[in-house]
C-alpha positions as CSV (number, residue, x, y, z in Angstrom):
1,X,126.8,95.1,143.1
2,X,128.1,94.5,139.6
3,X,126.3,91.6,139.4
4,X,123.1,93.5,139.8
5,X,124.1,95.6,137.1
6,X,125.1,92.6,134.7
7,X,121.7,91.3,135.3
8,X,119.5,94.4,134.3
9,X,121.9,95.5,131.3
10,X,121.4,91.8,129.6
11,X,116.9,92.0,131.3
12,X,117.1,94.9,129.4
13,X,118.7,93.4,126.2
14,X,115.8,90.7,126.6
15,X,113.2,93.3,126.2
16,X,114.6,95.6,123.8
17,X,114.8,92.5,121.3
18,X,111.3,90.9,122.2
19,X,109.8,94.6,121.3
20,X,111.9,94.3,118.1
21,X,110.8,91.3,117.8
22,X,106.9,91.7,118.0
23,X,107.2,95.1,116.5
24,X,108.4,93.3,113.0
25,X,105.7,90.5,113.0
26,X,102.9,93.1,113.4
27,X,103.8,94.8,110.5
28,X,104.8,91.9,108.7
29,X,101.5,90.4,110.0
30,X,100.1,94.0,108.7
31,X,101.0,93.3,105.4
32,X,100.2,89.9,104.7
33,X,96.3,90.8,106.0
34,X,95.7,93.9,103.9
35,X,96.8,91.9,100.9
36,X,92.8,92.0,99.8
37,X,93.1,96.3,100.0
38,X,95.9,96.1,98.1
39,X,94.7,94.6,95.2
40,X,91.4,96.7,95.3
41,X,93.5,99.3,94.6
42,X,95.1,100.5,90.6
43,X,92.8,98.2,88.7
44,X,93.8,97.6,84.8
45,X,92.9,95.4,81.8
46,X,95.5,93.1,81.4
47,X,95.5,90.4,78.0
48,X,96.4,87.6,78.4
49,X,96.1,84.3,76.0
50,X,94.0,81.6,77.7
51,X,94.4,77.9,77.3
52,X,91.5,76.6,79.7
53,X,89.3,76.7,82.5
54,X,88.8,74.8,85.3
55,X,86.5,75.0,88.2
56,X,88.1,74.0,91.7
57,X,86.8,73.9,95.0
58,X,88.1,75.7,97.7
59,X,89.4,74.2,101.2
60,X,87.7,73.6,104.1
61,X,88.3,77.4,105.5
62,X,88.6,78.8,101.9
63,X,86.5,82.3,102.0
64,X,85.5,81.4,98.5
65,X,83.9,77.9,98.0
66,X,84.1,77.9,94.3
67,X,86.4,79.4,91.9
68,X,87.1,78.7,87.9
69,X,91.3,78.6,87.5
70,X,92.0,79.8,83.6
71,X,95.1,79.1,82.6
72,X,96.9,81.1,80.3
73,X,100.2,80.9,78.4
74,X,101.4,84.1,79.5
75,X,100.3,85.2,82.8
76,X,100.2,82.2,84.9
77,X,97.1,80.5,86.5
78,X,94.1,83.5,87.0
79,X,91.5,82.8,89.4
80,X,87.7,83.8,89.0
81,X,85.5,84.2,91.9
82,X,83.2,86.5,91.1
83,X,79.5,85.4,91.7
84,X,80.7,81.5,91.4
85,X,78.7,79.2,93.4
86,X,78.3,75.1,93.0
87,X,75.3,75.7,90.8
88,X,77.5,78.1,87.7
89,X,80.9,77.4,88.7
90,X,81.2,74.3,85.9
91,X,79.1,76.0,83.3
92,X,81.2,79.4,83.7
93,X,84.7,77.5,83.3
94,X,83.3,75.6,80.4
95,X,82.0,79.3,78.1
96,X,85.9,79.7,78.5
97,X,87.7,78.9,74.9
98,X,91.3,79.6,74.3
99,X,92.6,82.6,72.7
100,X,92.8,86.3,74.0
101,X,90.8,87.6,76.9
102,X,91.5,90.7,79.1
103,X,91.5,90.1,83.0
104,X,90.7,93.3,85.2
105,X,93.6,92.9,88.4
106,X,94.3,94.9,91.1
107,X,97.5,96.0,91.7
108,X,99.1,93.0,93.9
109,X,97.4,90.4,91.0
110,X,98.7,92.7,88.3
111,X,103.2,91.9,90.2
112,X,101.8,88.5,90.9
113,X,101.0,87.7,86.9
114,X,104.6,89.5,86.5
115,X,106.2,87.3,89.0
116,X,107.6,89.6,91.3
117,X,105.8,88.9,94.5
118,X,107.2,86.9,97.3
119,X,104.6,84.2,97.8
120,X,104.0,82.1,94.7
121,X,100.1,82.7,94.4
122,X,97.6,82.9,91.5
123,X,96.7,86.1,90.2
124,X,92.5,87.0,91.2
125,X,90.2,88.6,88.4
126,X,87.7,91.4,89.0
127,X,86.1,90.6,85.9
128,X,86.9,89.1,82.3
129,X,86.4,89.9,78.9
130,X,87.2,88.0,75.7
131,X,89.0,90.0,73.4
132,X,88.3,89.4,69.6
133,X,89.5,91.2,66.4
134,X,86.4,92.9,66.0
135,X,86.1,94.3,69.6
136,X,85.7,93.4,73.2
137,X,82.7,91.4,74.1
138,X,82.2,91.0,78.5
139,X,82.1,87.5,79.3
């Protein structure tokens, strides 16, 4: 009879940590998915100094085919996917020149061109504009 009762205290064990388990990856799975609502959400100018532009395409599953990569000097690689298709995507990264321009990111894009995020990614732009002396001109 003790034996009985060894067996159901460690079956019980079992299923206490497989809950625990699967409970933690669903929310962990939670968070990694709503990381497109999450950058929807507080969105700023941030200025940053560009260097180039470069158009890339994306991988065989990428949501985005196209994108235009600017690199800057101080926040890190920025993507652009905004209306980009194989027909603009070369002639949008080349109107790119360096100097100042002002990025729109959400708030997960906005840690990420900080670097304090967990996964190394590129920043994504809602829009751009070039920032001059004399104003702000949209790109």
């Amino acid at each position: 009879m003790a034996r009985r009762g060894r067996t159901t205290r460690s079956n019980r064990q079992a299923v206490v940590v497989t809950l625990v388990f699967f409970f933690i990856s669903a929310l962990a799975g939670t968070w990694l998915l709503s990381d497109g609502w999450r950058d929807a959400q507080d969105l700023t100018w941030v200025r940053c100094e560009v260097v180039n532009a470069e158009s890339q395409r994306g991988g065989r599953f990428a949501s985005v085919p196209w994108y235009v990569v600017v690199h800057t000097a101080d926040c890190g690689p920025i993507l652009y996917q905004v209306g980009t298709n194989e027909d603009n995507v070369d002639g949008l990264a080349a109107t790119f020149e360096p100097g100042p321009y002002e990025f729109k990111l959400g708030a997960v894009s906005q840690r990420r061109v900080q670097g304090e995020t967990l996964l190394d990614q590129a920043a994504v732009a809602k829009d751009i504009r070039r920032h001059s002396s004399l104003g702000l001109s949209k790109k």
